[in-house]
Backbone bond lengths (Angstrom), bond angles and torsions (degrees), N, CA, C in turn:
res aa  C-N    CA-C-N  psi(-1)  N-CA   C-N-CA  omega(-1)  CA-C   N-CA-C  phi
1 X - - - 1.468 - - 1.529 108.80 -
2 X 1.279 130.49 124.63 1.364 148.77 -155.80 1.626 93.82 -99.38
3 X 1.185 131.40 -73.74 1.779 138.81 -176.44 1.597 112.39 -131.63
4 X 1.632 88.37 142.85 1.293 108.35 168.31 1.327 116.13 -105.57
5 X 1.297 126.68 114.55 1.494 110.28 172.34 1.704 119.21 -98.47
6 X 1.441 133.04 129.91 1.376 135.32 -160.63 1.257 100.54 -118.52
7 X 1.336 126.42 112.54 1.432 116.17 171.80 1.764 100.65 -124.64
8 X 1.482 92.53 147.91 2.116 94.44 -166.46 1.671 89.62 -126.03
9 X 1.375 109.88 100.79 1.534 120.63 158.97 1.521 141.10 -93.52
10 X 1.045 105.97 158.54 1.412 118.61 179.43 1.457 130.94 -163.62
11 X 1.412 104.45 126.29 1.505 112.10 -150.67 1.563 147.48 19.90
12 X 1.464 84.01 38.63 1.630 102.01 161.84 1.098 128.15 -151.20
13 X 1.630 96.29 95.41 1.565 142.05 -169.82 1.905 101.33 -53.80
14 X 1.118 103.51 -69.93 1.362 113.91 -173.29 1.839 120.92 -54.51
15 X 1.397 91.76 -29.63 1.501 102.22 -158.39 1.681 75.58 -99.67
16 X 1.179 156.62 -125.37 1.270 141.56 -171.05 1.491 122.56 22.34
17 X 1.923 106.42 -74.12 1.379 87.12 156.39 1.655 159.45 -64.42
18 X 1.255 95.89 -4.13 1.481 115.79 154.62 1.113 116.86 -75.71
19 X 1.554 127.82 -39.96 1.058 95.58 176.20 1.964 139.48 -96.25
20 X 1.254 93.38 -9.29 1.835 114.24 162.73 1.274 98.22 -48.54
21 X 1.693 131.16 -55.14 1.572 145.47 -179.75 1.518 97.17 -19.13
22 X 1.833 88.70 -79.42 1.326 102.43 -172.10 1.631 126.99 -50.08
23 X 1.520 106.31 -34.80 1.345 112.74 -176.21 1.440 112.18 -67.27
24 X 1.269 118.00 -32.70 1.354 122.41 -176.56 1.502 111.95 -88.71
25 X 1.248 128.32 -14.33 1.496 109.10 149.55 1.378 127.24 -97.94
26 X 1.808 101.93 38.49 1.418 97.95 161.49 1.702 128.62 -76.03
27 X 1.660 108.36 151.62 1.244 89.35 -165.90 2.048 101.70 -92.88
28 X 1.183 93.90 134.63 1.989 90.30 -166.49 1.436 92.43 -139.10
29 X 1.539 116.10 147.53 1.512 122.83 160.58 1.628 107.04 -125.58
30 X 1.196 100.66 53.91 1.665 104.53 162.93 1.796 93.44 -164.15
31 X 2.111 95.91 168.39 1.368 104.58 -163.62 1.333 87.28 -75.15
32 X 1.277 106.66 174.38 1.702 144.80 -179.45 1.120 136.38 -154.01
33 X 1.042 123.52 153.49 2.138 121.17 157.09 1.232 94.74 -140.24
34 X 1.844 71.24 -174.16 1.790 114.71 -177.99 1.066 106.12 -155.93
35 X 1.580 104.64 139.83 1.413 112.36 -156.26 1.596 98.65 -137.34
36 X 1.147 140.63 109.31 1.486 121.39 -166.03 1.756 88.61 -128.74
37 X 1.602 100.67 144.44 1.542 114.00 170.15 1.487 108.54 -125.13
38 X 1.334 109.87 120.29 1.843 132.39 -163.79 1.566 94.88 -89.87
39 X 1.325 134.88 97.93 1.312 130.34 -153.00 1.658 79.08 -105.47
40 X 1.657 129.13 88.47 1.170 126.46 150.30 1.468 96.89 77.70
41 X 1.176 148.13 31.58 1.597 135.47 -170.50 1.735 87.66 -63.93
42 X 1.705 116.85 -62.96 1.610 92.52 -151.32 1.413 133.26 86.50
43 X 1.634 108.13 -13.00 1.229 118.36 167.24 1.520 150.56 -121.31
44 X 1.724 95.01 27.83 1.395 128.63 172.90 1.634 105.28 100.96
45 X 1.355 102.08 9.75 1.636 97.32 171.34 1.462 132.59 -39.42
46 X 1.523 107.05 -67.39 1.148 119.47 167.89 1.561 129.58 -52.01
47 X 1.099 105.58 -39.24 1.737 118.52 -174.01 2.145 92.99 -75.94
48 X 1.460 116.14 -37.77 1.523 101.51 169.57 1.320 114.33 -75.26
49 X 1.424 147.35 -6.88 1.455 155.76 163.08 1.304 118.88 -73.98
50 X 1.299 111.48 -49.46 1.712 111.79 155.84 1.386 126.74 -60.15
51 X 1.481 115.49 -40.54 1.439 111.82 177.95 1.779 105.28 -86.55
52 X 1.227 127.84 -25.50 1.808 120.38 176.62 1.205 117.01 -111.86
53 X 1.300 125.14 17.67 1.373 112.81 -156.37 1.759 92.25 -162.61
54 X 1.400 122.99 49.43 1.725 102.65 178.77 1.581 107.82 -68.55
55 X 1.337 120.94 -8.37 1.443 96.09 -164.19 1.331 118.83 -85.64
56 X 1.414 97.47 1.91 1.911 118.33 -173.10 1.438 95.64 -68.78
57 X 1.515 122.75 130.94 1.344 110.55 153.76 1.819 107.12 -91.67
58 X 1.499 113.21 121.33 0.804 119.31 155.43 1.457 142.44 -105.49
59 X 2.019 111.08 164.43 1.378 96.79 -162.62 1.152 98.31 -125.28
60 X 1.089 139.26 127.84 1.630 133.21 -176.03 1.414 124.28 -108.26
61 X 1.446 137.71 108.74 1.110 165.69 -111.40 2.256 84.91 -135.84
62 X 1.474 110.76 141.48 0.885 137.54 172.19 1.895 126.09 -111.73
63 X 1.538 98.48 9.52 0.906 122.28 173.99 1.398 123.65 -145.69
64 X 1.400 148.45 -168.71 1.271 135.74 151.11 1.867 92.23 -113.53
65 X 1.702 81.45 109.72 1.832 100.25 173.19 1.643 120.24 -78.98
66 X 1.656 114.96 5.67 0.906 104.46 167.04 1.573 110.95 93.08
67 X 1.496 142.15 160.37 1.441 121.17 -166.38 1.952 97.83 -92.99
68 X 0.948 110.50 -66.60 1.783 102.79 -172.91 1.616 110.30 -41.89
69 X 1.276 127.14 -54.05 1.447 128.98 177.99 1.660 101.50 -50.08
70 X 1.517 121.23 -41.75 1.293 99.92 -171.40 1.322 111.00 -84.10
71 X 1.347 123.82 -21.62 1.581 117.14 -167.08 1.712 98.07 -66.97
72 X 1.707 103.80 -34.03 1.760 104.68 -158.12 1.795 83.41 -68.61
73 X 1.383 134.89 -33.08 1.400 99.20 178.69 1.038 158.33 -67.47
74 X 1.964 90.93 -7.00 1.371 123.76 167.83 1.307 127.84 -94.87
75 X 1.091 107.61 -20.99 1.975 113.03 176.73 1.655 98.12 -52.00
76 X 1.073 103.64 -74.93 1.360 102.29 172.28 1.465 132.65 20.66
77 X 1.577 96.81 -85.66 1.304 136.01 -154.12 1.633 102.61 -97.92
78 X 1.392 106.76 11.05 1.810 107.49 174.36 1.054 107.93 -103.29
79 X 1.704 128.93 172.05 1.201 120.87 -165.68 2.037 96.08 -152.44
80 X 1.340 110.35 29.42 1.087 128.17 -154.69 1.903 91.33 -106.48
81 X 1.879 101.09 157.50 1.534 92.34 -152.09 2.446 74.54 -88.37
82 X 1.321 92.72 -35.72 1.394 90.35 172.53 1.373 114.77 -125.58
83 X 1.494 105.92 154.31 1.581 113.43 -159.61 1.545 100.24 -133.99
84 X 1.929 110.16 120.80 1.174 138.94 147.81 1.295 141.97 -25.37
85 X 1.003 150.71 26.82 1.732 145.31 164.75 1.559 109.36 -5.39
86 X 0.847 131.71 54.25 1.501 126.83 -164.10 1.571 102.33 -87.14
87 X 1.216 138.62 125.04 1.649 137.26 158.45 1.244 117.53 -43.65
88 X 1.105 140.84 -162.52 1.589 154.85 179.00 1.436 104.60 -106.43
89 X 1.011 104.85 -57.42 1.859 126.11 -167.52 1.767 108.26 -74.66
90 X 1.696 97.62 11.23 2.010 77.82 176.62 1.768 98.34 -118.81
91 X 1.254 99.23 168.87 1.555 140.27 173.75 1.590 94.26 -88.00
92 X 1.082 126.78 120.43 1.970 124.90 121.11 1.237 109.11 -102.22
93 X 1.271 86.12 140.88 2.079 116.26 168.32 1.293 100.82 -59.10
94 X 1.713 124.50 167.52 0.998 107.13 178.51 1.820 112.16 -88.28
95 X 1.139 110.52 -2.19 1.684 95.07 158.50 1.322 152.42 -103.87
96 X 1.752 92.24 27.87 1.537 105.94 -142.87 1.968 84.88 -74.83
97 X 1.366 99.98 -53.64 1.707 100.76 -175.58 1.996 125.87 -33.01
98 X 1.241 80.16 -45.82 1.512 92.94 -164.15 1.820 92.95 -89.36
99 X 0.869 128.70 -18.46 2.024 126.04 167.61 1.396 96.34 -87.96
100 X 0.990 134.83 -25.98 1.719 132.82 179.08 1.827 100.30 -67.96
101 X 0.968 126.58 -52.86 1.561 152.13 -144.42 1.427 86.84 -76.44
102 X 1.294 92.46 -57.54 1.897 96.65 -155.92 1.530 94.96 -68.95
103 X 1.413 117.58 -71.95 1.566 119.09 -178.96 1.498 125.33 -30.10
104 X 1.629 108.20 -34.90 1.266 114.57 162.14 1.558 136.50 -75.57
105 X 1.294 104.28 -24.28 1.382 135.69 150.87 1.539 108.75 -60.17
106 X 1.006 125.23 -26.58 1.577 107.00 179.16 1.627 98.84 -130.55
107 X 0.919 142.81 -17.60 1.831 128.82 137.97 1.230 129.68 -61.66
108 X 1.312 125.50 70.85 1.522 126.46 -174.51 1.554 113.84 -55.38
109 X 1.502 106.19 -44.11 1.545 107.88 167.31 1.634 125.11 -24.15
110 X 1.312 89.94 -41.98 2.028 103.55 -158.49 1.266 91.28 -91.35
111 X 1.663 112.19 107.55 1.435 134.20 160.38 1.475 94.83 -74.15
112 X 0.989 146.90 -49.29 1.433 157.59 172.29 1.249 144.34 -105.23
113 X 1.240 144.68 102.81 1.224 145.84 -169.01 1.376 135.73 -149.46
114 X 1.137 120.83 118.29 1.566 135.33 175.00 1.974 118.59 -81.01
115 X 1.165 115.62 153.30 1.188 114.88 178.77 1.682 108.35 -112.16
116 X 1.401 122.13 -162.09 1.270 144.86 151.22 1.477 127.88 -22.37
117 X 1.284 114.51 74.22 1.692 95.64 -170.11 1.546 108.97 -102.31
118 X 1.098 111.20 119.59 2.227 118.09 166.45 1.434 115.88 -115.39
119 X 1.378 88.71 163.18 1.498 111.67 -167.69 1.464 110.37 -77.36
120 X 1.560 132.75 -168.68 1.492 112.34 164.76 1.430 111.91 -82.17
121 X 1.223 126.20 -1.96 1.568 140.67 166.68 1.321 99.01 -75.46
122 X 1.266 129.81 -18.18 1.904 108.58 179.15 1.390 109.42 67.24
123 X 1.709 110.82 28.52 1.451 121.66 155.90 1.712 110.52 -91.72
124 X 1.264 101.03 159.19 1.322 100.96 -178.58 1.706 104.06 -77.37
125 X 1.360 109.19 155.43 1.635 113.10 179.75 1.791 92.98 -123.24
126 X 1.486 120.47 118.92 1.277 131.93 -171.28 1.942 99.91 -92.66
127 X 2.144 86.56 110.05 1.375 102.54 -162.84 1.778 94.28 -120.58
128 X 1.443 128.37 7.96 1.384 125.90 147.58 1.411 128.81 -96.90
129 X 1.399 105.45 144.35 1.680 113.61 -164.92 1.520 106.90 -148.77
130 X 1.165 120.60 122.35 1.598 128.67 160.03 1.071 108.11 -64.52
131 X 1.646 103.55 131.57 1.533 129.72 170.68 1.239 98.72 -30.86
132 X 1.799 112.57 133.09 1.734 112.99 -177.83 1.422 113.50 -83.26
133 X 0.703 114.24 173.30 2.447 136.12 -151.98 1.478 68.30 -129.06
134 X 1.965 93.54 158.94 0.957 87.60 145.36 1.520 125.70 -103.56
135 X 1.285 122.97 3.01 1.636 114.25 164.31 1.696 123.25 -50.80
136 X 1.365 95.79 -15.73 2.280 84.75 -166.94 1.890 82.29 -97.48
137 X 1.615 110.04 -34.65 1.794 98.72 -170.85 1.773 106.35 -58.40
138 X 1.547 111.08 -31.25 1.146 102.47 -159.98 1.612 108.03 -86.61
139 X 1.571 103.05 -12.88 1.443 109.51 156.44 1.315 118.89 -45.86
140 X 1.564 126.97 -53.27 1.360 142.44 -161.24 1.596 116.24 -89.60
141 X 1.383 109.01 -18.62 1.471 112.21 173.32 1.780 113.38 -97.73
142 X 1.337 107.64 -25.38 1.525 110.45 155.66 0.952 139.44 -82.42
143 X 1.688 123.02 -12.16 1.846 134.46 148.81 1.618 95.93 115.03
144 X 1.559 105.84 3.42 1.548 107.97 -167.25 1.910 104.62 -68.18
145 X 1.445 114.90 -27.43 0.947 121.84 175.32 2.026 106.57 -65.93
146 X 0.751 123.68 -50.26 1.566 124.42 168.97 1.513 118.29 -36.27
147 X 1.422 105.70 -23.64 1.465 113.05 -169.87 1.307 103.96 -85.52
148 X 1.795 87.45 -71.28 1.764 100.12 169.21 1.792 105.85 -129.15
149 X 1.484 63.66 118.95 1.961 90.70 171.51 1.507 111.11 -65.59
150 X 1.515 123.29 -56.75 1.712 111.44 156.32 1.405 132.53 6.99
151 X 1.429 116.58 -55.66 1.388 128.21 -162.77 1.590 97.01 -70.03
152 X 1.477 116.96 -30.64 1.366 107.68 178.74 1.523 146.12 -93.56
153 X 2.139 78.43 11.63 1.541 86.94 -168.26 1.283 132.44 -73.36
154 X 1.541 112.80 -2.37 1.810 126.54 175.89 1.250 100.88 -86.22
155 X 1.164 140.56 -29.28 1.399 134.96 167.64 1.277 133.76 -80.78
156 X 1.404 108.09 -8.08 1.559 114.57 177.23 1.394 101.22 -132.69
157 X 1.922 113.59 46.29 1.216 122.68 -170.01 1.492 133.16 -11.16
158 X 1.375 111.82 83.23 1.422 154.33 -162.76 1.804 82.11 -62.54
159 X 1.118 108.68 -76.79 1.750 115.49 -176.05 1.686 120.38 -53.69
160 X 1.583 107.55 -0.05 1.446 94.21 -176.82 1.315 125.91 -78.82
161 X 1.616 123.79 164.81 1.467 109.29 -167.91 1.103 94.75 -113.48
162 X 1.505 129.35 125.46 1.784 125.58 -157.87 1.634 97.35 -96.67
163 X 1.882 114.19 9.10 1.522 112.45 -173.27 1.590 93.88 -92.80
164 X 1.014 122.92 -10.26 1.581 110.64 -168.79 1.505 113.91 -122.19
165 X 0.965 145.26 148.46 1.358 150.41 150.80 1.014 110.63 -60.35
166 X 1.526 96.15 150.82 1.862 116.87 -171.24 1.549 100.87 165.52
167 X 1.481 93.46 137.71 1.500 134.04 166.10 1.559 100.47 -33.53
168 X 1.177 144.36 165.71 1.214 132.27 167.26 2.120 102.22 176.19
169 X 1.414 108.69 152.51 1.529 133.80 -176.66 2.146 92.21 -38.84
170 X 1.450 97.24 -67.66 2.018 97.16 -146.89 1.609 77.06 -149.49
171 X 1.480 96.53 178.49 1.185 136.78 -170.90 1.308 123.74 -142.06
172 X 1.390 143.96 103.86 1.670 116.58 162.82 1.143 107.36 -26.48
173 X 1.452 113.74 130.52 1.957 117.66 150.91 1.593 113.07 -43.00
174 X 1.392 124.02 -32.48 1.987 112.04 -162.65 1.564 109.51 -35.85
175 X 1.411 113.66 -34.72 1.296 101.07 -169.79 1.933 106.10 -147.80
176 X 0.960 113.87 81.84 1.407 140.99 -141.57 1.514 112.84 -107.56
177 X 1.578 136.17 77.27 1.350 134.30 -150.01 1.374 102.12 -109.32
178 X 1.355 134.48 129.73 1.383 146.99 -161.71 1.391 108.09 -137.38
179 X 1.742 113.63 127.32 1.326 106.87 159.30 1.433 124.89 -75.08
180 X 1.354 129.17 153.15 1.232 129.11 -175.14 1.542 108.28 -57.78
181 X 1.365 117.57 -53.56 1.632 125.92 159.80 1.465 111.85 -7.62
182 X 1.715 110.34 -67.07 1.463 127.25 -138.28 2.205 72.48 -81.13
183 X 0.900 137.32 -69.81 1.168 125.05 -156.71 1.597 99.56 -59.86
184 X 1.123 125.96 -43.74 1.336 96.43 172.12 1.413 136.23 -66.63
185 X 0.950 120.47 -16.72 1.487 140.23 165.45 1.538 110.99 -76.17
186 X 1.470 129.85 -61.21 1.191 137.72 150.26 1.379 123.14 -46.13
187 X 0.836 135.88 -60.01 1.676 157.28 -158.78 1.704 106.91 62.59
188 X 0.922 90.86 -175.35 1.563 121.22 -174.66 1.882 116.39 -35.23
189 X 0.978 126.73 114.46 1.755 127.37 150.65 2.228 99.11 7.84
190 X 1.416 97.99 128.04 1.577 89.87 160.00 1.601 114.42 -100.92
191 X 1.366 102.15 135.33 1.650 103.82 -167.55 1.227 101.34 -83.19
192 X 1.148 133.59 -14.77 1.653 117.57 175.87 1.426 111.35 -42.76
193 X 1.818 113.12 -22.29 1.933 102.33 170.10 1.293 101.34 -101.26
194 X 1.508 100.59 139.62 1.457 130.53 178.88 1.475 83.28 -62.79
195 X 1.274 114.20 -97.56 1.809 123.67 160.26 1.188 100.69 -134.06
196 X 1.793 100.21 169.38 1.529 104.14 -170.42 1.714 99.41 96.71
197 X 1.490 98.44 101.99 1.389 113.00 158.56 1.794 100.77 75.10
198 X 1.007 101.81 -21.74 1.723 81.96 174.27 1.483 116.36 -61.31
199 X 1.230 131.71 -18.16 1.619 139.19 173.63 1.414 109.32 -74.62
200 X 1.546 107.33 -15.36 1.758 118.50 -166.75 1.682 97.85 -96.55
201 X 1.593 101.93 -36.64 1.405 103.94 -172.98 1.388 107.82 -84.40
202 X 1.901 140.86 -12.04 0.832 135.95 -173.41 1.100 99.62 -113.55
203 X 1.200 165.00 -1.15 1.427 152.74 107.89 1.603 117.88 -36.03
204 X 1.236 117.96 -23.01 1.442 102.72 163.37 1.695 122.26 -111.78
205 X 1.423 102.77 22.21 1.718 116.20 147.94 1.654 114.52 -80.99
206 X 1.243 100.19 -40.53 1.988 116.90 -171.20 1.330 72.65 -60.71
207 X 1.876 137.52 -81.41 1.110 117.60 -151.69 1.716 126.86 -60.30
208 X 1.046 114.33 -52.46 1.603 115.17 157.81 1.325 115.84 -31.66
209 X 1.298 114.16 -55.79 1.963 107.72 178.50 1.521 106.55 -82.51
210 X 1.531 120.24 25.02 1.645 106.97 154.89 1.546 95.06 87.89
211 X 1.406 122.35 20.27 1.750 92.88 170.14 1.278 94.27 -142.83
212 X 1.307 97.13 -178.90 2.036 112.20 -158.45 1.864 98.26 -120.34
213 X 1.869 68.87 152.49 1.551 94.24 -179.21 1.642 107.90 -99.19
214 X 1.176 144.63 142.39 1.385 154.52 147.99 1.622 136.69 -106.53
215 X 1.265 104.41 148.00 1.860 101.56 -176.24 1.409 74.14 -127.42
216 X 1.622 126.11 136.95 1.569 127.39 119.32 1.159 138.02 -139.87
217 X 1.020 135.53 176.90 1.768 133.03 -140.32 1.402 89.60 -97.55
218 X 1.195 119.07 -14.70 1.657 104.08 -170.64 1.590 120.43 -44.93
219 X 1.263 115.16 -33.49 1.523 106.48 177.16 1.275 92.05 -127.04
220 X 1.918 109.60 -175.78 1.598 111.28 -160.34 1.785 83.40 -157.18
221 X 1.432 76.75 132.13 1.613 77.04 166.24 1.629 105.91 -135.45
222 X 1.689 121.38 166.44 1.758 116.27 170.17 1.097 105.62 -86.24
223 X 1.624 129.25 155.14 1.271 137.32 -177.78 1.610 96.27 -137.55
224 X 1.199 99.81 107.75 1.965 110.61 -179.54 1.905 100.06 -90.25
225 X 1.485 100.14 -11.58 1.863 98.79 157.59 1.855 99.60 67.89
226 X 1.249 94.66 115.43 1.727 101.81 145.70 1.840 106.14 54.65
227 X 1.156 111.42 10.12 1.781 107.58 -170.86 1.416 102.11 -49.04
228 X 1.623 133.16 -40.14 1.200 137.55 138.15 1.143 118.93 22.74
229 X 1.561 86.63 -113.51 1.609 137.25 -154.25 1.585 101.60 -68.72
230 X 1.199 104.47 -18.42 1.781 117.85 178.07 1.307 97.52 -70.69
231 X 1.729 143.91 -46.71 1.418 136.02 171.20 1.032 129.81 -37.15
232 X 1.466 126.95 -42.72 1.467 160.00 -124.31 1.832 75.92 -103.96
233 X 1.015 123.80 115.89 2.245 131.90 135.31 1.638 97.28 0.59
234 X 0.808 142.70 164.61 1.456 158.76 121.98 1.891 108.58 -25.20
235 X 1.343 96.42 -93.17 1.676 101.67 166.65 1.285 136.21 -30.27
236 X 1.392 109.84 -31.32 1.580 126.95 156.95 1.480 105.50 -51.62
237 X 0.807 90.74 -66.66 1.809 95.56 -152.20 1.723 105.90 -62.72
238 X 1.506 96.90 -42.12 1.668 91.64 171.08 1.360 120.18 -64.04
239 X 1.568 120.74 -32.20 1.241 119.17 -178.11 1.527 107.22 -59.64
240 X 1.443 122.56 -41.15 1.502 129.41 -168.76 1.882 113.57 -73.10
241 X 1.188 76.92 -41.83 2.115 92.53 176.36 1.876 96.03 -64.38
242 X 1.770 140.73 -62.63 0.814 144.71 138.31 1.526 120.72 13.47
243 X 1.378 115.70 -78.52 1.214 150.57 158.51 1.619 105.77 -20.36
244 X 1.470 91.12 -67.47 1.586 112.61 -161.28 1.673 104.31 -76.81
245 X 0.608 116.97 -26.72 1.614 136.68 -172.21 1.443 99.67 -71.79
246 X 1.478 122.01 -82.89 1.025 117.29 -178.75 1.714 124.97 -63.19
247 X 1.209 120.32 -20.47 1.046 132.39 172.40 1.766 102.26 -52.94
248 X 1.019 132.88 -66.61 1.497 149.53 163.14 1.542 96.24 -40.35
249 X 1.121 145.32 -44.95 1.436 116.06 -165.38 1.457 105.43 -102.28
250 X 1.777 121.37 -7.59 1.323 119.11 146.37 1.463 130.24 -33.27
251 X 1.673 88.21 -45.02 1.413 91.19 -166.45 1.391 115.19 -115.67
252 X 1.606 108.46 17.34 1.713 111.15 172.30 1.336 124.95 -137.44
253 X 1.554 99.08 -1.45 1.580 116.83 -179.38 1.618 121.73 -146.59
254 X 1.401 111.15 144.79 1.506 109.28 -163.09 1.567 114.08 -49.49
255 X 1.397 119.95 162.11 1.521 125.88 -171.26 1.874 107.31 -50.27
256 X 1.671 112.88 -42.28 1.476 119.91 -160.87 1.562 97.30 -71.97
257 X 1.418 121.22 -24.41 1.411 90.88 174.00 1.306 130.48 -114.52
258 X 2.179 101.93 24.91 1.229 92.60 157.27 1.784 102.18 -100.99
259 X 0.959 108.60 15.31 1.651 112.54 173.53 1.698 91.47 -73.07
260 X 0.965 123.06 -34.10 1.593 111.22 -152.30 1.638 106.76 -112.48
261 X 1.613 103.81 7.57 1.425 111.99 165.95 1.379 119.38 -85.15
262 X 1.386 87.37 -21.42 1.972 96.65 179.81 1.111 130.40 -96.82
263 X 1.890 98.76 -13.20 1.703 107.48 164.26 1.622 111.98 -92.86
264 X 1.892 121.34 10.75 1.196 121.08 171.13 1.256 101.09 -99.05
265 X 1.573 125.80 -21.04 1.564 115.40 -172.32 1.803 107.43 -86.43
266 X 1.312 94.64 -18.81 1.788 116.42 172.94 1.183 98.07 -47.10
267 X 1.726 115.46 -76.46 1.334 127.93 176.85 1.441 128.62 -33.64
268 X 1.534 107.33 -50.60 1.496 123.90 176.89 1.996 99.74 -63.40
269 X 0.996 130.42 -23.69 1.535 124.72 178.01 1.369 101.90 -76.32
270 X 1.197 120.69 -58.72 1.688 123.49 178.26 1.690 93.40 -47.57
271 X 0.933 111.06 -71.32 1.818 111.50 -160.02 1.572 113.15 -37.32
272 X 1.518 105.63 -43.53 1.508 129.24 -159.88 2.180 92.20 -88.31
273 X 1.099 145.84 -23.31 1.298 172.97 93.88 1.778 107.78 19.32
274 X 1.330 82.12 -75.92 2.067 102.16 179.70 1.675 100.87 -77.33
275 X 1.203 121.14 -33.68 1.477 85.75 177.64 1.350 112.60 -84.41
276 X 1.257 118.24 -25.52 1.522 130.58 -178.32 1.728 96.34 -36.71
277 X 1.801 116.71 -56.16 1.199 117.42 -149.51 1.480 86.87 -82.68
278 X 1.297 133.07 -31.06 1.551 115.99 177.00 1.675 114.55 -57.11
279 X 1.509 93.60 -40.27 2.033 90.89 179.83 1.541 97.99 -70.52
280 X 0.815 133.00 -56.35 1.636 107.54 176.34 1.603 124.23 -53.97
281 X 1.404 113.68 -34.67 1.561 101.51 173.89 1.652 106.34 -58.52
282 X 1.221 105.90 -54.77 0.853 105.00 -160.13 2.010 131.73 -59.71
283 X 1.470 83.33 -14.74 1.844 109.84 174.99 1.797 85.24 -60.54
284 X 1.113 108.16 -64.29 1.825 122.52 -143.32 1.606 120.54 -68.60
285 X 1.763 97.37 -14.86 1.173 123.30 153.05 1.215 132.48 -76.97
286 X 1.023 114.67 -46.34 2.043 118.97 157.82 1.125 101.41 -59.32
């Protein structure tokens, strides 16, 4: 078995089945799967996977386990020489699999690697990021980034050239390619993240255990982004990103500067507070 592909959904029925569509008219000359875990959708997911999709092994979750807990229930159960993190919400072309395979097949270096990600505009969607400081996080937990986005452009490498290959810090998880090696050597997703940063925290195990991360253009896939995380309240999602954030500098940076992550998210409540009371003055005045 050549690839495993793992995709962990939730309540998005439509966008899932688009994208299995796509996966299955990839063009490939080696075996494969797909392995998808329905973390609680509730919204006819499963019952459309059984009736269009038997060849999926699926795993069905009675809860939403969250993205690292669900992928680790699927690593498992693959038998693939490299294994897929794939989202719900993406498109592959039909050659993205088989240019992924090979490139990885001939970069032994790259324990990890992502390709090409665009929008439905066939703009690029910027899916490399240097390990976070805490100056750009504490940008983002104090709202200072809302003001000016600038401050974050070295961390969400603003200057990268998405035409060339290169070694690089992290990756978005959406489309997340692993040698079987690197997980055994690495092991498994840490579930302490709900989501959020567990792709940040497992790219900087690969680097600690001596192996490299890669982005290259060789294949391209669409990224419809977050179809998810778009359900979730506002407040949700920050509380969970929050969560995830500090959780990671528990466990990668000294205690004082997660002391001072929580007096920037402090800040970011006041900020988010004061403008609130300006949008209301400002209603009561018109």
């Amino acid at each position: 078995m050549k690839l495993s592909v793992i995709i962990v959904s939730w309540k998005v029925k439509d966008k899932l089945k688009a994208n299995l569509e796509a996966l299955f008219r990839s063009q490939v000359d080696f075996a494969w799967e797909v392995l998808v875990v329905d973390n609680n959708s509730g919204d006819g997911t499963v019952e459309m996977l059984k009736n269009n999709f038997s060849q999926v092994k699926l795993i069905v979750n009675d809860d939403n386990a969250g993205f690292a807990r669900a992928n680790n229930q699927a690593i498992p159960e693959t038998q693939g020489d490299f294994i897929l993190l794939l989202n719900p919400d993406m498109l592959v072309a039909q050659d993205t699999l088989a240019k992924m395979t090979a490139w990885m097949d001939n970069k032994p270096a790259a324990w990890v690697a992502g390709c090409h990600l665009v929008d439905t505009a066939e703009q690029t969607i910027t899916n490399v990021r240097r390990f976070p400081r805490l100056a750009d996080q504490l940008a983002v937990a104090a709202k200072v980034a809302h003001l000016y986005p600038q401050v974050l452009h070295q961390y969400l490498r603003k200057d990268f050239d998405y035409n060339k290959e290169s070694k690089v810090d992290s990756l978005r998880g959406s489309f997340f390619m692993m040698r079987r090696s690197c997980l055994e050597q690495v092991g498994l997703l840490d579930e302490r993240f709900f989501v959020w940063f567990e792709e940040v925290d497992y790219c900087r195990r690969v680097a600690e255990a001596g192996g490299e991360v890669w982005y290259t253009p060789v294949a391209e896939a669409t990224d419809l982004v977050g179809q998810s995380f778009a359900q979730w309240p506002t407040a949700r999602a920050q509380a969970i990103f929050k969560d995830s954030q500090l959780k990671y500098w528990r466990k990668w940076q000294p205690r004082w500067q997660v002391w001072l992550l929580h007096c920037g998210w402090f800040v970011g409540k006041v900020v988010i507070s004061v403008a609130g009371l300006f949008k209301i003055s400002g209603k009561t005045k018109t």
